[in-house]
C-alpha positions as CSV (number, residue, x, y, z in Angstrom):
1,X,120.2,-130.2,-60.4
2,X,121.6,-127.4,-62.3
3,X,123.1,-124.5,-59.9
4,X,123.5,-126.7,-57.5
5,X,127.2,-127.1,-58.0
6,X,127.9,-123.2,-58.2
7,X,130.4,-122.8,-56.0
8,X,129.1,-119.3,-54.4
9,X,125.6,-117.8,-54.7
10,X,124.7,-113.8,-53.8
11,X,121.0,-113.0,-54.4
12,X,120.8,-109.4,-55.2
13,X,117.3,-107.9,-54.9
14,X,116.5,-105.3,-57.7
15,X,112.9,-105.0,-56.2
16,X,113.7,-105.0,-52.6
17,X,117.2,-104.5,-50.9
18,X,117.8,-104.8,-47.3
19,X,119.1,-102.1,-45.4
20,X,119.6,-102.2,-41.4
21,X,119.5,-98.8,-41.1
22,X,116.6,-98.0,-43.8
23,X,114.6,-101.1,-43.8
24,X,113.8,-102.0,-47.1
25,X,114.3,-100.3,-50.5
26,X,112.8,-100.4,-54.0
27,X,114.2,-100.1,-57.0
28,X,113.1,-97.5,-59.3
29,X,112.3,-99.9,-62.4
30,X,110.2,-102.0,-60.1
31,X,108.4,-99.3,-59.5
32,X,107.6,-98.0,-62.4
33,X,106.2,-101.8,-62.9
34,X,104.1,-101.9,-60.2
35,X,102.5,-98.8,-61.0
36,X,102.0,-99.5,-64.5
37,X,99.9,-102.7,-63.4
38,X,97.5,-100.5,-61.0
39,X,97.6,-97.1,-62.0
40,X,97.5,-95.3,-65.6
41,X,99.9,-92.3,-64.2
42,X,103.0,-93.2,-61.8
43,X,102.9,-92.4,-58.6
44,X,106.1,-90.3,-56.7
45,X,109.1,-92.9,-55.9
46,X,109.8,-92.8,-52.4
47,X,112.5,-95.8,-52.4
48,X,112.7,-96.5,-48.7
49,X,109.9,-98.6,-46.7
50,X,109.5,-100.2,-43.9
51,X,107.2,-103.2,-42.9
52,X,104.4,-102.4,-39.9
53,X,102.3,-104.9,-39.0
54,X,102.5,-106.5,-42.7
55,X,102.2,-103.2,-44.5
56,X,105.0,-101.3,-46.6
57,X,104.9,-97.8,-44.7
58,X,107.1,-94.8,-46.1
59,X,110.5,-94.3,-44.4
60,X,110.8,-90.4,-46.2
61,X,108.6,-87.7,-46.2
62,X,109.2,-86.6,-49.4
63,X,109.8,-88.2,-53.0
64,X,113.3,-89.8,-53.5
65,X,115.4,-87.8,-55.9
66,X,118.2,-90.4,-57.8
67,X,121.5,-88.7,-58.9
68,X,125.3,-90.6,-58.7
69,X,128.2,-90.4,-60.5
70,X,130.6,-94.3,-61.0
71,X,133.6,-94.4,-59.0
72,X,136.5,-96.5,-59.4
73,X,138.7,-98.0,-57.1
74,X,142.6,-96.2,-57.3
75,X,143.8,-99.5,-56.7
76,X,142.8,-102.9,-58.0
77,X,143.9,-106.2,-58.7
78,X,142.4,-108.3,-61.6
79,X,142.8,-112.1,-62.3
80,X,144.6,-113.2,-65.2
81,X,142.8,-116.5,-66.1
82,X,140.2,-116.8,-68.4
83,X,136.6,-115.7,-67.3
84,X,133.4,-116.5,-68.7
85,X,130.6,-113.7,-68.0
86,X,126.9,-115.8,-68.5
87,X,123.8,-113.2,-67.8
88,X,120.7,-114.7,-68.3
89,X,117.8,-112.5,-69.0
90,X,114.0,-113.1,-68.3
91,X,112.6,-112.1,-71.6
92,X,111.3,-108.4,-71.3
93,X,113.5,-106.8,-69.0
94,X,115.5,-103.8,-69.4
95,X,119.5,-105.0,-69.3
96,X,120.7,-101.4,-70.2
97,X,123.9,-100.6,-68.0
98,X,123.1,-103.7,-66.1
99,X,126.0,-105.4,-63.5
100,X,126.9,-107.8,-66.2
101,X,127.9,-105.2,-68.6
102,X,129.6,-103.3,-66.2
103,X,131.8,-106.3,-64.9
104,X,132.6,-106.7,-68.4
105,X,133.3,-103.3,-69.5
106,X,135.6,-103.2,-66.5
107,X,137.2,-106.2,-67.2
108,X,137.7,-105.6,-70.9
109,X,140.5,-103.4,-70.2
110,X,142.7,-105.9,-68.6
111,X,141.8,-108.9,-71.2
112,X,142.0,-110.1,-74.5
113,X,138.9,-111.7,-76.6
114,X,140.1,-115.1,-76.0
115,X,140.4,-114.3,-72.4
116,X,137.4,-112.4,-71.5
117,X,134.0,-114.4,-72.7
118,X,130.7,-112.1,-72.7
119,X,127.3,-114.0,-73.3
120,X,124.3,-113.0,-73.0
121,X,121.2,-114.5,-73.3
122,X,117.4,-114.6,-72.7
123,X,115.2,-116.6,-71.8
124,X,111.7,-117.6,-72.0
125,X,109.9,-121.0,-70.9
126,X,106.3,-119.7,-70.5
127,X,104.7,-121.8,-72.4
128,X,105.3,-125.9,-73.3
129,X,106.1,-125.0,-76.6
130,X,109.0,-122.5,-75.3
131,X,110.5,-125.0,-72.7
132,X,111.3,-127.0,-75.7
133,X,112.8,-124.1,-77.3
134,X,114.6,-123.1,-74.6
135,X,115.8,-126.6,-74.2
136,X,117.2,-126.7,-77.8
137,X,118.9,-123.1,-76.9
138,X,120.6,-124.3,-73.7
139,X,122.0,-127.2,-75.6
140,X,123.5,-124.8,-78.0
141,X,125.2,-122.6,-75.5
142,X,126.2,-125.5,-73.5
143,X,128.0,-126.4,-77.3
144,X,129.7,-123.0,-77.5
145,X,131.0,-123.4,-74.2
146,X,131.6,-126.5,-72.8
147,X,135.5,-127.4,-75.1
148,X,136.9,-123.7,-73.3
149,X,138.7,-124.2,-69.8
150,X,137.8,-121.0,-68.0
151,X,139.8,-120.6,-64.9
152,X,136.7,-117.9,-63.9
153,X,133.3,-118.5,-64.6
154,X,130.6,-115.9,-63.5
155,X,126.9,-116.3,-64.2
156,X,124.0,-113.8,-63.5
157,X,120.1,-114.8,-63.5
158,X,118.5,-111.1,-64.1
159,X,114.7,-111.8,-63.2
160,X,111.4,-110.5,-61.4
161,X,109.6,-112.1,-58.9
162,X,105.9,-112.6,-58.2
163,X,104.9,-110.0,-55.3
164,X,102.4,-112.3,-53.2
165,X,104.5,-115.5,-53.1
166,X,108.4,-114.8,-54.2
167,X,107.6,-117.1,-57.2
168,X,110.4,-116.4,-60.6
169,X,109.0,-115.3,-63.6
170,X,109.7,-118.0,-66.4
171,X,108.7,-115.9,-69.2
172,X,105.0,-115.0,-70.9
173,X,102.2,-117.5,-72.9
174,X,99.4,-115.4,-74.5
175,X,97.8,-114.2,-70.9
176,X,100.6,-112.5,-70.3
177,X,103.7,-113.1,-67.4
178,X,104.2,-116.7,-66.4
179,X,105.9,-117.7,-63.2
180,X,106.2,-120.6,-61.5
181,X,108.2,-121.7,-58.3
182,X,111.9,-121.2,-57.5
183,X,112.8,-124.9,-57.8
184,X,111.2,-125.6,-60.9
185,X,112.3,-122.1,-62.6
186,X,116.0,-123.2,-61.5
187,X,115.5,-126.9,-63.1
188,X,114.5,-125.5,-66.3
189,X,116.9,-122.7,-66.6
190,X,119.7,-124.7,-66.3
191,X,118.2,-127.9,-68.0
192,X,120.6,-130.2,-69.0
193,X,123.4,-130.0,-70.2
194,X,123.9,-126.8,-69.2
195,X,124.1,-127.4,-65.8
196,X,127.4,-128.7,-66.6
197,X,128.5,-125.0,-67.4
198,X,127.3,-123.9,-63.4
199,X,129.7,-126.5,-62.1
200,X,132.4,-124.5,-59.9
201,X,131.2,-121.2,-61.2
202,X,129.7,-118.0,-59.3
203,X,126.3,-117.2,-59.3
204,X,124.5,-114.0,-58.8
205,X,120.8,-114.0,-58.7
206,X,119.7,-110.4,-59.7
207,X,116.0,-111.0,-58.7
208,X,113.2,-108.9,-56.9
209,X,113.3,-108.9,-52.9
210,X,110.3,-110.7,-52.8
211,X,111.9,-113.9,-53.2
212,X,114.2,-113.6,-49.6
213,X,111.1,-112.1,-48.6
214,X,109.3,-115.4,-48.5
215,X,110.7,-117.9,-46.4
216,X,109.2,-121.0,-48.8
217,X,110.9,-119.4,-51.8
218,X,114.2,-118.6,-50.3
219,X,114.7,-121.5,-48.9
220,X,113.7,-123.2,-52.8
221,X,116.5,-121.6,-53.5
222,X,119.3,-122.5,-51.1
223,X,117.8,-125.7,-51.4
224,X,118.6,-125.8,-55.3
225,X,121.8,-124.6,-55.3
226,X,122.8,-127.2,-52.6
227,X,121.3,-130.1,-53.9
């Protein structure tokens, strides 16, 4: 397949994070998306939960409050070869000062526009219909990219994950969300030719815990990239 030939995966959990010391930890915007499904008002965001016999049980006693300011490093060194920046977005989800953007602002500093490549993209392959959309969209992005020789090529999935089985959500048909399992989401995303783009590149999956949650999903996964 398809990401198989990235040469480096991280799966980053916007839903769910492991923590040793904390156990595990939610993200506020998947939060607010669970509540929204079950409840009319949102409940207080307590962040921090740990499993007990199969249940998520509160690590704080009270509501978590968010404040942080961005630090830099004082020192830093950046690669000068070309880099490609591909973030591909689940159709719906909020991408406002996302990683993606922020690796690029950062990097925008040290590069030119022929140096520095920014793309992003959504995606949505709910329905038939939209698979063969998608498909004629890949090709086209595949087209932009393929003739450039990037020295760097980074590529970031930003996606939610289905709470009960760590299933990725492939986009929406006239019900509503549509997922469908890891290895088939990562088949279609990168549906060829633009699998050919993943080849030797580094791929982040910005995806809800539920998916390393899951053994049969996570190991979709490693299996997918491997194969």
């Amino acid at each position: 397949m398809t990401a198989a030939s990235a040469c480096f995966v991280a799966i980053f959990v916007h839903g769910w994070c492991v923590s040793a010391a904390w156990g595990w930890k939610r993200c506020p915007s998947c939060h607010e998306l669970g509540e929204r499904v079950v409840n009319c008002k949102l409940s207080p965001y307590y962040a921090f939960m740990r499993i007990v016999d199969g249940e998520f049980i509160r690590v704080l006693d009270a509501p978590t409050t968010l404040a942080g300011v961005c630090e830099r490093a004082s020192k830093a060194q950046v690669c000068a070869e070309s880099i490609l920046i591909l973030h591909l977005v689940c159709v719906g989800m909020e991408v406002r000062g996302s990683l993606p953007k922020l690796v690029h602002t950062t990097l925008e500093e040290y590069h030119t526009a022929d140096s520095l490549t920014y793309e992003e993209v959504i995606f949505d392959f709910g329905t038939e219909k939209k698979l063969h959309h998608w498909t004629k969209m890949a090709g086209q992005l595949h087209a932009r990219l393929e003739g450039r020789n990037f020295g760097r090529k980074i590529i970031f999935v930003t996606v939610h994950s289905v709470v009960t089985r760590g299933d990725l959500f492939a986009g929406k048909d006239k019900d509503g969300d549509v997922a469908m399992t890891v290895g088939d989401f990562m088949d279609y995303l990168f549906i060829s030719p633009l699998n050919e783009v993943v080849y030797g590149s580094t791929l982040f999956m910005l995806t809800c815990g539920h998916m390393v949650r899951f053994e049969e999903s996570y190991s979709a996964m490693k299996k997918s990239i491997t194969r």
